[in-house]
DSSP file (Angstrom, degrees, kcal/mol; ACC not computed):
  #  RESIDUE AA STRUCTURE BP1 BP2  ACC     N-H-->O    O-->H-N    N-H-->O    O-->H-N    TCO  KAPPA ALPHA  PHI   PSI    X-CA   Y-CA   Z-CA
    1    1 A X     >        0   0    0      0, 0.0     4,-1.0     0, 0.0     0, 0.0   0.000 360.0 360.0 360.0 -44.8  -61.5   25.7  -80.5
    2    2 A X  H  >  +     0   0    0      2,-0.2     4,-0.5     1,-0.2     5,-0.1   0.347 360.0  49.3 -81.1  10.0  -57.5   25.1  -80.9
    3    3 A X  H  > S+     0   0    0      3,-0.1     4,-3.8     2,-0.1    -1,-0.2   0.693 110.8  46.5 -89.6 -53.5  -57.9   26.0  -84.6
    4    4 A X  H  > S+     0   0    0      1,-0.2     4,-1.6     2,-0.2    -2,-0.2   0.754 114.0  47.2 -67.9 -24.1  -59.8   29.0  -84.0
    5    5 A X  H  X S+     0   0    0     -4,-1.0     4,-2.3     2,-0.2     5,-0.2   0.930 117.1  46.6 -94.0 -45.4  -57.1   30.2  -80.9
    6    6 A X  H  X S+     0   0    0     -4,-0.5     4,-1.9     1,-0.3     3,-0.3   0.943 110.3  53.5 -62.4 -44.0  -53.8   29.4  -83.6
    7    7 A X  H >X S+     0   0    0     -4,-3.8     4,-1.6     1,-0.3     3,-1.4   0.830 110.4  47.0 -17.7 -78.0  -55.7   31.2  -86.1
    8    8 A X  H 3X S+     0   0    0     -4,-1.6     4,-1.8     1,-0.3    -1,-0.3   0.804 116.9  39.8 -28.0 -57.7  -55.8   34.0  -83.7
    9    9 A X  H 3< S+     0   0    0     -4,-2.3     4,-0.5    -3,-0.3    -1,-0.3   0.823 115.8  50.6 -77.7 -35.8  -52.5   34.1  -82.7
   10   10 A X  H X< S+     0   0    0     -4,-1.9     3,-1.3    -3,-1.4     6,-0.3   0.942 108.3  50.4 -69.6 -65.2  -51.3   33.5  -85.9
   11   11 A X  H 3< S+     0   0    0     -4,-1.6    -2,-0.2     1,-0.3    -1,-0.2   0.772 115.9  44.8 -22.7 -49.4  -53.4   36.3  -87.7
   12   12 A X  T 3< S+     0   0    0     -4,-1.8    -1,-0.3    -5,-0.4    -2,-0.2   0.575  84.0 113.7-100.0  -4.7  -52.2   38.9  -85.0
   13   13 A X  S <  S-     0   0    0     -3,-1.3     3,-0.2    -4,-0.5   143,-0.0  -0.532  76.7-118.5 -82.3 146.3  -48.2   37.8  -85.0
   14   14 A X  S >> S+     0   0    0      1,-0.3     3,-1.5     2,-0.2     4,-0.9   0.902 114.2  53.2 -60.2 -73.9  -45.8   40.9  -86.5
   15   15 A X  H 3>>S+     0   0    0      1,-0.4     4,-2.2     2,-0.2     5,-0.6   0.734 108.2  47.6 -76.0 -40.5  -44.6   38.5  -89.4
   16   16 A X  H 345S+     0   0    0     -6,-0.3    -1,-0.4    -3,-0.2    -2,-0.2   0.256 118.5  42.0 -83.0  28.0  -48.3   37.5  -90.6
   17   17 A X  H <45S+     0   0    0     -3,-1.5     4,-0.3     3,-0.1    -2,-0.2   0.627 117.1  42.3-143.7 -22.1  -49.4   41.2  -90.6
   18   18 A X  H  X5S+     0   0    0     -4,-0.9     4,-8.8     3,-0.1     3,-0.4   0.868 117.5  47.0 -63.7 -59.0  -46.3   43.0  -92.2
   19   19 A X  H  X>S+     0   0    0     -4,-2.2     4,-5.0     1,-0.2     5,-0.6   0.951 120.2  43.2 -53.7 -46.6  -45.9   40.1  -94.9
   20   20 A X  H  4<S+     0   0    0     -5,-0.6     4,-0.4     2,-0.2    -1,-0.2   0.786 114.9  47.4 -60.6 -32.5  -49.8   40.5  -95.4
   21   21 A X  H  >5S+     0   0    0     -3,-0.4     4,-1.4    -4,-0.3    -1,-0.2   0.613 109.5  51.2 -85.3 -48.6  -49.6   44.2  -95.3
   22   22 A X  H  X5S+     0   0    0     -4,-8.8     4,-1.8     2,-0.1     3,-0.2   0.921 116.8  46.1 -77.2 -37.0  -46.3   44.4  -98.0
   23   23 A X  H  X>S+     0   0    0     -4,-5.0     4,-2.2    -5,-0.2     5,-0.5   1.000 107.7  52.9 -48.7 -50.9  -48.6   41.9 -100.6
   24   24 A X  H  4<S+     0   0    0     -5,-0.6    -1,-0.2    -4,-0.4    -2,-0.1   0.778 117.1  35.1 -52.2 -43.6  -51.6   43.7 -100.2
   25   25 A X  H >X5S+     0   0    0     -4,-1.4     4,-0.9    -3,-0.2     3,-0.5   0.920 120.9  52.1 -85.4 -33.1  -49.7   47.3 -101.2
   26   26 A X  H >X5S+     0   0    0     -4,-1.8     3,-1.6     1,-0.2     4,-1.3   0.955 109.9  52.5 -34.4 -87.6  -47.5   45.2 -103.7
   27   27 A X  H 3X5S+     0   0    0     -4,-2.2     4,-1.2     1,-0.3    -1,-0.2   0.501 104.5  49.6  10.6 -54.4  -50.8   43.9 -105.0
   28   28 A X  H <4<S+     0   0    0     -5,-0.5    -1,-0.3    -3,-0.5    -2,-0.2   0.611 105.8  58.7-109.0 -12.4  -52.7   47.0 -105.8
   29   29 A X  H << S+     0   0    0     -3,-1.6    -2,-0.2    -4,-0.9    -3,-0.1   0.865 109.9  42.8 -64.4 -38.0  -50.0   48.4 -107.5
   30   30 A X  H  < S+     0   0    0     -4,-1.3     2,-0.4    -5,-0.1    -2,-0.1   0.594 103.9  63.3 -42.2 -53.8  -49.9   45.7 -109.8
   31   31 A X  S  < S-     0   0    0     -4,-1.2     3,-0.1     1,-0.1   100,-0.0  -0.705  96.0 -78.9 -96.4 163.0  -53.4   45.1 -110.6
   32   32 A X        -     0   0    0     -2,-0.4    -1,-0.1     1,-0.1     2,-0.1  -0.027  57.7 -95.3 -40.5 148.8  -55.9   47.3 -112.4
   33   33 A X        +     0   0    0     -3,-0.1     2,-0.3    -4,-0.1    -1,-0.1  -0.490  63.5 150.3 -69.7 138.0  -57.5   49.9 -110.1
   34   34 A X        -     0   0    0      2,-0.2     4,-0.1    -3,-0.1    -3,-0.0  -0.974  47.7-114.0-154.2 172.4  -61.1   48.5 -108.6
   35   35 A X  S    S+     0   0    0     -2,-0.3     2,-0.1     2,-0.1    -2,-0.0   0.398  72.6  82.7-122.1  30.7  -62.7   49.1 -105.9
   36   36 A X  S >  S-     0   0    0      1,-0.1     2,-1.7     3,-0.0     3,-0.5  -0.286  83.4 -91.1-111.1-143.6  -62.8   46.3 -104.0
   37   37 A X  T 3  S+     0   0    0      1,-0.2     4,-0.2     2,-0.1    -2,-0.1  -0.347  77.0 114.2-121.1  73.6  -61.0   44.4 -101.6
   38   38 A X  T 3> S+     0   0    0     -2,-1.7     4,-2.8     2,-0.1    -1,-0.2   0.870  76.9  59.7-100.5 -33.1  -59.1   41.8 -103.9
   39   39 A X  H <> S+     0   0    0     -3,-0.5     4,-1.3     2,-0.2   -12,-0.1   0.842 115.3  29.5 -30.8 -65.2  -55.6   43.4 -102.9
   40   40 A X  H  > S+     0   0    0      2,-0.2     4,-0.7     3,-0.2    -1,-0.2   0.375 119.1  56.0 -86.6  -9.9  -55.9   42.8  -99.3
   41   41 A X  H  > S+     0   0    0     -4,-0.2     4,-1.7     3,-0.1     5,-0.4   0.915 112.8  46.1 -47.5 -79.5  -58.0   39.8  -99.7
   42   42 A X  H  X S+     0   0    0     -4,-2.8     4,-3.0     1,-0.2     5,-0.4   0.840 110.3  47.9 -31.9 -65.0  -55.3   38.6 -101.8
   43   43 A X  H  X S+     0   0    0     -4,-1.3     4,-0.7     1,-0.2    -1,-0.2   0.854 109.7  61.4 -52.1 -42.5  -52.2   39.6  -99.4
   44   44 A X  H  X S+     0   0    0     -4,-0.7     4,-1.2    -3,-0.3     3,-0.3   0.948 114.4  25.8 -42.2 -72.4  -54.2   38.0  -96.6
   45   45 A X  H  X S+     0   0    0     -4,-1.7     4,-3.8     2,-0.2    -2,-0.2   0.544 108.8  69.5 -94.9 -16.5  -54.4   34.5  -97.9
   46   46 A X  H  X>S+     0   0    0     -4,-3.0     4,-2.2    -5,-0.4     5,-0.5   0.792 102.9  49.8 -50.6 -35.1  -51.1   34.3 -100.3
   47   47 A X  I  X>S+     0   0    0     -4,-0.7     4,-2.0    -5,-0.4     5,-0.5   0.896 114.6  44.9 -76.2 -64.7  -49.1   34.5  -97.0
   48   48 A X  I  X5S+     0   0    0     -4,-1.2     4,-2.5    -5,-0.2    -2,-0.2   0.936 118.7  47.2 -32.0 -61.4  -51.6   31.4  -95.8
   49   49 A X  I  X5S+     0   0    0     -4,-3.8     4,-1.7     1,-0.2     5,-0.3   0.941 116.5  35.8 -51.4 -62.6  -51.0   30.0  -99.2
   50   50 A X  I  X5S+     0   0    0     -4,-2.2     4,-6.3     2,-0.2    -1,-0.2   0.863 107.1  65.5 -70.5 -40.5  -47.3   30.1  -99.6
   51   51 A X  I  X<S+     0   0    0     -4,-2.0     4,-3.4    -5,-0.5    -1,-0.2   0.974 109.7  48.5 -30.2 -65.9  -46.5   29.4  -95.7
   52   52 A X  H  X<S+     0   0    0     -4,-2.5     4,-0.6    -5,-0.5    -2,-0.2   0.831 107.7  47.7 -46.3 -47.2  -48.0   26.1  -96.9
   53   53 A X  H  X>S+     0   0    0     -4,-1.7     4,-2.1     2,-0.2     5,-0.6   0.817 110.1  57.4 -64.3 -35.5  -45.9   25.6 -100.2
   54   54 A X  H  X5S+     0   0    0     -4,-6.3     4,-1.2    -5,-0.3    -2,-0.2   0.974 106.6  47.1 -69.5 -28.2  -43.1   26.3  -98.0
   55   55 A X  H  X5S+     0   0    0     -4,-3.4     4,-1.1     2,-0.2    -1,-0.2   0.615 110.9  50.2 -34.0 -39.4  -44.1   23.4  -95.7
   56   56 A X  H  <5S+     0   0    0     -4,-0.6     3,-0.3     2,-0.2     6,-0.3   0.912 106.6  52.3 -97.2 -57.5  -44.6   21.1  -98.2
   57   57 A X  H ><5S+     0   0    0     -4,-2.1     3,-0.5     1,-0.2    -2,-0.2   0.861 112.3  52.4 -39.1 -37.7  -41.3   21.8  -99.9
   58   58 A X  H 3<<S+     0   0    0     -4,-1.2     2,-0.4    -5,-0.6    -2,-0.2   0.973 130.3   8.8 -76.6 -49.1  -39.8   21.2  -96.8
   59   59 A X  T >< S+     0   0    0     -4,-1.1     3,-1.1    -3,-0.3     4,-0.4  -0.685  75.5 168.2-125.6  77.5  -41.1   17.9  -95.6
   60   60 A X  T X> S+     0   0    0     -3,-0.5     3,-1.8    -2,-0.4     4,-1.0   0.859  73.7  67.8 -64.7 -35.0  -43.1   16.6  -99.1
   61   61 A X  H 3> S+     0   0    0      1,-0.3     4,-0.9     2,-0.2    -1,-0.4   0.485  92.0  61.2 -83.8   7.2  -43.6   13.3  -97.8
   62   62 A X  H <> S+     0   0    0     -3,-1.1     4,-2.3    -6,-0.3    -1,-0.3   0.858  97.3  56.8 -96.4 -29.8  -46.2   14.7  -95.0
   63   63 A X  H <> S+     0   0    0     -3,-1.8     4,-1.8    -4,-0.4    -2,-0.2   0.765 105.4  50.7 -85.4 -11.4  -48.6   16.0  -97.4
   64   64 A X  H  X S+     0   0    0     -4,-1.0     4,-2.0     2,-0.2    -1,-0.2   0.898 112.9  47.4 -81.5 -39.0  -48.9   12.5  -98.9
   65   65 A X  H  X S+     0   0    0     -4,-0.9     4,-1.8     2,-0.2    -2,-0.2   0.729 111.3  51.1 -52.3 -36.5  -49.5   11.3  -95.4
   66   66 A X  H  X S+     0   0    0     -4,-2.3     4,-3.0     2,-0.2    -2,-0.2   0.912 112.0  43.2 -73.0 -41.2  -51.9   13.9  -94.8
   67   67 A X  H  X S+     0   0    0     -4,-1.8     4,-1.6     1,-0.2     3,-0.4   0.932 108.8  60.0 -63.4 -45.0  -53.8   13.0  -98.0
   68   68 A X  H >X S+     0   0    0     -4,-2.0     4,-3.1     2,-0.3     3,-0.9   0.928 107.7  50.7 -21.8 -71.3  -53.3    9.3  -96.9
   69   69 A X  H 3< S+     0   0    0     -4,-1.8     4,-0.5     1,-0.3    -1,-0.2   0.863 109.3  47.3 -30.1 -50.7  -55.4   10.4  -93.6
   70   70 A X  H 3< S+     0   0    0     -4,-3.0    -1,-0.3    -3,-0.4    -2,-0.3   0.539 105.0  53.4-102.3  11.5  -58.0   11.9  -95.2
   71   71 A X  H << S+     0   0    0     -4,-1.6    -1,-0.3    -3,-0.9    -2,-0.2   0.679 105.1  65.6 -81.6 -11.6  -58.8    9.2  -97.9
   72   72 A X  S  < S+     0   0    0     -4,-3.1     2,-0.2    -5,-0.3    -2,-0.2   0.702  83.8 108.5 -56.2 -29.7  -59.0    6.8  -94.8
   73   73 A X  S    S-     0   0    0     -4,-0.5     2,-0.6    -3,-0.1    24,-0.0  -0.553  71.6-136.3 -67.1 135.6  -61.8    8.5  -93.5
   74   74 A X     >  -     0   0    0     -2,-0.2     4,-1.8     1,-0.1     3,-0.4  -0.681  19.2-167.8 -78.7  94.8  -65.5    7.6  -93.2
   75   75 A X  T  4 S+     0   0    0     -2,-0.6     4,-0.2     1,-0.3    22,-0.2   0.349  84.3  58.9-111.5  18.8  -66.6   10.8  -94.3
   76   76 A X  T  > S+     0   0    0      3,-0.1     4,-0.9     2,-0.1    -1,-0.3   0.498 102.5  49.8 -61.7 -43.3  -70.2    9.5  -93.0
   77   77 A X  H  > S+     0   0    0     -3,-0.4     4,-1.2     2,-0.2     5,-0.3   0.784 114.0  50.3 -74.0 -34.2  -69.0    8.9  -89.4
   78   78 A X  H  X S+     0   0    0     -4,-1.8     4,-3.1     1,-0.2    -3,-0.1   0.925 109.2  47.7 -76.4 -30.4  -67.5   12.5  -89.6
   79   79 A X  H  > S+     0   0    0      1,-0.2     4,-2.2    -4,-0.2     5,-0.3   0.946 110.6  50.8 -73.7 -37.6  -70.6   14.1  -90.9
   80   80 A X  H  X S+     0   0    0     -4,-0.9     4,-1.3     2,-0.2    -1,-0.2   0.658 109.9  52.3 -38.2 -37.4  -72.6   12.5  -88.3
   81   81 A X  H  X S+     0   0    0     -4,-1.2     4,-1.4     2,-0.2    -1,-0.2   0.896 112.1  48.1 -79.1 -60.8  -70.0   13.8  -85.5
   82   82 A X  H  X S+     0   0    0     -4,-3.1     4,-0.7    -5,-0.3    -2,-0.2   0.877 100.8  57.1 -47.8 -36.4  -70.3   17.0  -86.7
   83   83 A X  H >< S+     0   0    0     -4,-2.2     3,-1.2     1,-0.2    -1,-0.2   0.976 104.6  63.7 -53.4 -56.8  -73.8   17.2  -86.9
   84   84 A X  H 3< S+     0   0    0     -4,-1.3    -1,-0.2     1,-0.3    -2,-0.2   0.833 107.7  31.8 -19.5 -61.0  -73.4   16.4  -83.5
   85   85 A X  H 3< S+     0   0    0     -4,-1.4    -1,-0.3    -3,-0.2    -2,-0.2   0.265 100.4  87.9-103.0   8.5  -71.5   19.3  -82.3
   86   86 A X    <<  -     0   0    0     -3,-1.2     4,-0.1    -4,-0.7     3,-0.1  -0.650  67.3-140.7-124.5 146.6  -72.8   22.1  -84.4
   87   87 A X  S    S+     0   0    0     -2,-0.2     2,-0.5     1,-0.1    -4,-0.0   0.776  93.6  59.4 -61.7 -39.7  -75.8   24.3  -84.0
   88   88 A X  S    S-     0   0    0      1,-0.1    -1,-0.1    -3,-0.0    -2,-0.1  -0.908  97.7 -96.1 -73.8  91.3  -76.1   23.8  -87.6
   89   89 A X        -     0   0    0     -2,-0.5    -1,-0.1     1,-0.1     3,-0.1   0.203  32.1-133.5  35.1 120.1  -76.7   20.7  -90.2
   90   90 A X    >   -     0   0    0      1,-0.2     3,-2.9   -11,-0.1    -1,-0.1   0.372  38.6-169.4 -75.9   4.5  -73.2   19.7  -91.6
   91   91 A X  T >   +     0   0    0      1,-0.3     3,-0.6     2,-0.1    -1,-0.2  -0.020  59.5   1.5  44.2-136.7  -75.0   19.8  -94.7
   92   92 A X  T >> S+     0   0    0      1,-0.2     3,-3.6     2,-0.1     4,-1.3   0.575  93.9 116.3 -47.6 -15.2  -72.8   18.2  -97.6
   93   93 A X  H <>  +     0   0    0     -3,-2.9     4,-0.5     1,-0.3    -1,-0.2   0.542  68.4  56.6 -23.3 -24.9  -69.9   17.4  -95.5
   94   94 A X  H <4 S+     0   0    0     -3,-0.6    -1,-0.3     1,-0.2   -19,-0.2   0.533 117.0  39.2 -94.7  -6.2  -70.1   13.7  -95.9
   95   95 A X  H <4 S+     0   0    0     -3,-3.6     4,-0.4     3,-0.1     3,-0.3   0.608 112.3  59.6-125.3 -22.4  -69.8   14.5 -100.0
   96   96 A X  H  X S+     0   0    0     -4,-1.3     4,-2.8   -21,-0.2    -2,-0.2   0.718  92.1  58.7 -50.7 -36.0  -67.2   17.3  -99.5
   97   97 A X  T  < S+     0   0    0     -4,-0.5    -1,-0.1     1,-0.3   -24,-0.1   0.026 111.7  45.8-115.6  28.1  -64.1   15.5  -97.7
   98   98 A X  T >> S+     0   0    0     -3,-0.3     4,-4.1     3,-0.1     3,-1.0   0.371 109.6  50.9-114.1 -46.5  -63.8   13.0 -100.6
   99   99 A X  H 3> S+     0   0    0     -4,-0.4     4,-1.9     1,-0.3    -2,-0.3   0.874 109.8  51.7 -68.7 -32.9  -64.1   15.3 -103.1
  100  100 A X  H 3< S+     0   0    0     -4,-2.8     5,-0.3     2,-0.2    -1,-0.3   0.753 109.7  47.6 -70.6 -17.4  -61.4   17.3 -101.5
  101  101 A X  H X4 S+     0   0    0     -3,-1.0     3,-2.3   -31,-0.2    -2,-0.2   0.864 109.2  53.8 -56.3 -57.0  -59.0   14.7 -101.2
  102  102 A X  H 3< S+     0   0    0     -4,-4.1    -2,-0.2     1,-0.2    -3,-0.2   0.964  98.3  58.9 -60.2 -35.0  -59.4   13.7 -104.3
  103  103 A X  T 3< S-     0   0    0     -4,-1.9    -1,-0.2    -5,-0.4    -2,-0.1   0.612  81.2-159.9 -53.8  -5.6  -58.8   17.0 -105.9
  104  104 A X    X   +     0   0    0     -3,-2.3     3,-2.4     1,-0.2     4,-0.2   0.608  32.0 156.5  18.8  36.7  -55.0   17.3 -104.2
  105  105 A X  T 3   +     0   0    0     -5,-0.3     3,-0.4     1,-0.3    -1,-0.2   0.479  56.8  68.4 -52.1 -23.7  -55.3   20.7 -104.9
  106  106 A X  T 3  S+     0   0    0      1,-0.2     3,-0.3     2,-0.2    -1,-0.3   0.770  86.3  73.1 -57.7 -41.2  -52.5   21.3 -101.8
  107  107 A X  S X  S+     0   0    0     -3,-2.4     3,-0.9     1,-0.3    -1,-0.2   0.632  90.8  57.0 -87.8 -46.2  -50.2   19.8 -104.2
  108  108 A X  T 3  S+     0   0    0     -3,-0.4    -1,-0.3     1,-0.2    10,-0.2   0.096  76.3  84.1 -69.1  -1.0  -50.2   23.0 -106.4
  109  109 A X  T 3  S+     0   0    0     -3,-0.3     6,-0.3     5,-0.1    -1,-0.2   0.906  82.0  60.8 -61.9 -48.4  -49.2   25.5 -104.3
  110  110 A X  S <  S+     0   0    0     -3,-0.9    -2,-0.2    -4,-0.2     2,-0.2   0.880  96.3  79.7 -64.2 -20.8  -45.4   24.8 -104.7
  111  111 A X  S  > S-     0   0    0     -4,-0.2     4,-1.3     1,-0.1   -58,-0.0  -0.538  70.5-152.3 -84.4 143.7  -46.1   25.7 -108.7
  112  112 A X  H  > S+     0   0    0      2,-0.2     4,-2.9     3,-0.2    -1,-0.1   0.905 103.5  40.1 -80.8 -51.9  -46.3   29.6 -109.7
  113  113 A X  H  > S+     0   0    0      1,-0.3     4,-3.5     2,-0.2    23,-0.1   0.868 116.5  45.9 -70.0 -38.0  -48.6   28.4 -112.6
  114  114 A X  H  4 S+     0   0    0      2,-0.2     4,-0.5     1,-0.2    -1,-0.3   0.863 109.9  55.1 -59.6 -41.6  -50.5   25.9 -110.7
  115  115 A X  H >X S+     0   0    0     -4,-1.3     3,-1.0    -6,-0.3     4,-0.5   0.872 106.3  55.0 -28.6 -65.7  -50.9   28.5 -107.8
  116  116 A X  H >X S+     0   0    0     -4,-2.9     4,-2.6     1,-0.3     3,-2.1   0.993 105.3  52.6 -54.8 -59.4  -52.5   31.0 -110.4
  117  117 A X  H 3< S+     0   0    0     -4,-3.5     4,-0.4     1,-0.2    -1,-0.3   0.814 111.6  39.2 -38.9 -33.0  -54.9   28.6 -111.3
  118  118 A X  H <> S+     0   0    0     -3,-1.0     4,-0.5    -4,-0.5    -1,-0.2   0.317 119.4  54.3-105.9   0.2  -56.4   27.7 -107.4
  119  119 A X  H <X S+     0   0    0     -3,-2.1     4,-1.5    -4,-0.5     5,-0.2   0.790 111.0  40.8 -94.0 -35.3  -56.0   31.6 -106.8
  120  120 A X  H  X S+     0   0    0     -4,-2.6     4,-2.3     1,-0.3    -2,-0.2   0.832 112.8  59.8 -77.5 -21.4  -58.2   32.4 -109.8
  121  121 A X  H  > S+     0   0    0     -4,-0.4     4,-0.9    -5,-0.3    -1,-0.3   0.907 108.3  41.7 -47.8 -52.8  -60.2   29.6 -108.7
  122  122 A X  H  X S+     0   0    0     -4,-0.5     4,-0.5     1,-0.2    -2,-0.2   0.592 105.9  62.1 -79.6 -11.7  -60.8   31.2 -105.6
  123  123 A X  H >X>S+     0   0    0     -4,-1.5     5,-2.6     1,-0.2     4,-1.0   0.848 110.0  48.2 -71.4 -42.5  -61.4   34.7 -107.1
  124  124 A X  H 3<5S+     0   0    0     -4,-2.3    -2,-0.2    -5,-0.2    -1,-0.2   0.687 101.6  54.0 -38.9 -47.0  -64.0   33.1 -108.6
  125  125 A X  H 3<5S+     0   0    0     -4,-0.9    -1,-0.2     1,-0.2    -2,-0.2   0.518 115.9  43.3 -85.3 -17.8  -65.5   31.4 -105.9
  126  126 A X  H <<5S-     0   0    0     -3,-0.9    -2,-0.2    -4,-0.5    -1,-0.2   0.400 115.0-113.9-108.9  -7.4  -65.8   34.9 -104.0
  127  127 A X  T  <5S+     0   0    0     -4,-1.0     2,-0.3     1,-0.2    -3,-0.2   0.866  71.2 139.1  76.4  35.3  -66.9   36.7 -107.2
  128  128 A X      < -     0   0    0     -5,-2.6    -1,-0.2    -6,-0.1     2,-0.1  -0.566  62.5 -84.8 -77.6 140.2  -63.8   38.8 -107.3
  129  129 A X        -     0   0    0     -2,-0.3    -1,-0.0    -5,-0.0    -5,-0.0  -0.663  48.6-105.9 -73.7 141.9  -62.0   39.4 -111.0
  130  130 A X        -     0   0    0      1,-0.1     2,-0.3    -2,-0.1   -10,-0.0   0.225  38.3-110.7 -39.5 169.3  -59.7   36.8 -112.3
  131  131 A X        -     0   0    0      1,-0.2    -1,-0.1   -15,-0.1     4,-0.1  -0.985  30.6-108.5 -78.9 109.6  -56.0   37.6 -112.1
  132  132 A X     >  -     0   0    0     -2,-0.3     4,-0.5     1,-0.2     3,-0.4   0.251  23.7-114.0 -15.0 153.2  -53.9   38.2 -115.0
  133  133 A X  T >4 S+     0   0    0      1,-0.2     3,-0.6     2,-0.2     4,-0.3   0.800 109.8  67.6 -60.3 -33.1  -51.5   36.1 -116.1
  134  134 A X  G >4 S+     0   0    0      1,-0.2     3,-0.8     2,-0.1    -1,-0.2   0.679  74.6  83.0 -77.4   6.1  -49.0   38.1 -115.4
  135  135 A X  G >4  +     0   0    0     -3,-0.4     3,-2.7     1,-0.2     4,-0.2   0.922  69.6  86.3 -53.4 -51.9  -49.4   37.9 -111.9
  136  136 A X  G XX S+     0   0    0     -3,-0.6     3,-2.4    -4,-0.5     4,-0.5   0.777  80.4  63.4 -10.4 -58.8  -47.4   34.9 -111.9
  137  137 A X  H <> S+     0   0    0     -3,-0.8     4,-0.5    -4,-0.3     3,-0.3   0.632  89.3  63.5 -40.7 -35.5  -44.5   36.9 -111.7
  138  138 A X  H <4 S+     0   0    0     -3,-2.7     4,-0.5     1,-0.2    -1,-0.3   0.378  95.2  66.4 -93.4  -0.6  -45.2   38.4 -108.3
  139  139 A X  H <> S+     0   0    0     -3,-2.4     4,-2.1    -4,-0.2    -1,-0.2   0.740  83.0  61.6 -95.1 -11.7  -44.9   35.0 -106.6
  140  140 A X  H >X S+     0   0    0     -4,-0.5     4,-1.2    -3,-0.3     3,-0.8   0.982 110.0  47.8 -70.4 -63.7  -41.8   33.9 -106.8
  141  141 A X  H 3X S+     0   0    0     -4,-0.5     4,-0.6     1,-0.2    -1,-0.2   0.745 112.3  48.6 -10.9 -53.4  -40.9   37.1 -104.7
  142  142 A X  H 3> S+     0   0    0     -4,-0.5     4,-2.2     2,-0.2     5,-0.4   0.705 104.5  57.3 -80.5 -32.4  -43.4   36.6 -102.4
  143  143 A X  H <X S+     0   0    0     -4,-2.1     4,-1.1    -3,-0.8    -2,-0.2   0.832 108.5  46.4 -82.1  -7.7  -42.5   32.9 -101.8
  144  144 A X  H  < S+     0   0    0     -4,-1.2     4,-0.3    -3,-0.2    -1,-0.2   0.473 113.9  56.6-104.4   1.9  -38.9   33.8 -100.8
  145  145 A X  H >X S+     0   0    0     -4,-0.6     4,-1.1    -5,-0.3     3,-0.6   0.945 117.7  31.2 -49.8 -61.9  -40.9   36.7  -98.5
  146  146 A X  H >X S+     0   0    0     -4,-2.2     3,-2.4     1,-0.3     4,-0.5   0.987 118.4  51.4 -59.4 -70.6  -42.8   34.2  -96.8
  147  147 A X  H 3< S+     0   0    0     -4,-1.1     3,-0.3    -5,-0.4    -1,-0.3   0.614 105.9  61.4 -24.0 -35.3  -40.2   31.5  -96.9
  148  148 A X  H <4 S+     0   0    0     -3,-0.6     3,-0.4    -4,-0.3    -1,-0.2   0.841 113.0  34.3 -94.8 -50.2  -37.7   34.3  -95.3
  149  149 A X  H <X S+     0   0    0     -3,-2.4     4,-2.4    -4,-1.1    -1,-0.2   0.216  83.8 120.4-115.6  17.5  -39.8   34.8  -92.1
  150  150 A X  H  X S+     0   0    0     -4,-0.5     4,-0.5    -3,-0.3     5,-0.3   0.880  72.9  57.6 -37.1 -41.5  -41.2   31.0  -91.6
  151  151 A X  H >> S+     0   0    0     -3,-0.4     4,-2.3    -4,-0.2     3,-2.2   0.984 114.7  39.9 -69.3 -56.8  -39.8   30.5  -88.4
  152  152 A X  H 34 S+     0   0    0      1,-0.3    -1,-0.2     2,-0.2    -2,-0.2   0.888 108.7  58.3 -39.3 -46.2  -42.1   34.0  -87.3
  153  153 A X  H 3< S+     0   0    0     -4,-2.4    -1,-0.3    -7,-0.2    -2,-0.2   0.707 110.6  43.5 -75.0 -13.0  -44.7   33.1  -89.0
  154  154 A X  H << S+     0   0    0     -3,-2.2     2,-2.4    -4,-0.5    -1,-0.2   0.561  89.3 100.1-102.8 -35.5  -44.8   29.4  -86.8
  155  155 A X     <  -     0   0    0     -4,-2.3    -1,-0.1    -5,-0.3    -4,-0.0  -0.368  67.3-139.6 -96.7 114.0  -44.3   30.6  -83.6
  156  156 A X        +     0   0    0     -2,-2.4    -2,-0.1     1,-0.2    -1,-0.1  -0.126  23.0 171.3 -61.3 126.5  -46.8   31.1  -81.2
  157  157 A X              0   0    0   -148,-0.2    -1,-0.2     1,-0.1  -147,-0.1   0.679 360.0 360.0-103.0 -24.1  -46.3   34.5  -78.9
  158  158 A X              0   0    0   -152,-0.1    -1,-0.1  -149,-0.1    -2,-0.1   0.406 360.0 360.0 -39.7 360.0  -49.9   34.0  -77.3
């Protein structure tokens, strides 16, 4: 429930909806015309993405601490909890939260190239078209956007 209310709050704050709003048209100028919704897909979760690189540049040692956490976990006890509390089957869970540790896929954010790679990953994953290579180009911009208006982007107005 307290994911689902920062979300909210987060989602709806000026900074996350301008910044989200200037990729998105940024975005569709850039790529080939189509007519779905990989622009404002895109704008949406780049601000998520980069918010995150900028975190991690700031305090690196945490995301090794975080990763720390989550190869400590019993990721049998978790599915089990979860199962618990869900209407739903937690289905792979217990075979997911290693495999996402291991992949330190977090770790690539701070990188332009590395970035393109886990975006095109994700284009993928939603059956969107790849991104160019030259899209690279359009993050560094966008990471001193984001970077710019961190402090907005962290503070809860809810």
């Amino acid at each position: 429930m307290r994911h689902h209310a920062d979300d909210r709050w987060f989602h709806q704050s000026r900074a996350f909806v301008e910044l989200s709003l200037e990729f998105t048209l940024a975005i569709r100028d850039r790529l080939p015309r189509d007519d779905g919704f990989r622009p404002s897909f895109l704008g949406h979760i780049l601000v998520e993405l980069l918010l995150d690189a900028a975190l991690i540049e700031d305090t690196p040692a945490r995301l090794g601490q975080y990763y720390r956490a989550m190869d400590s976990l019993n990721s049998e006890a978790v599915a089990r909890v979860v199962d618990r509390m869900c209407t739903s089957s937690a289905g792979m869970l217990a075979l997911f939260i290693p495999r996402f540790s291991a992949e330190r896929f977090l770790y690539d954010y701070t990188d332009d190239e590395k970035l393109l790679f886990r975006l095109n990953h994700v284009m993928h994953r939603v059956r969107l078209p790849h991104l160019p290579a030259s899209f690279v180009e359009f993050l560094p911009p966008a990471r001193q956007a984001v970077r710019g208006r961190r402090s907005e982007l962290l503070a809860e107005t809810a």
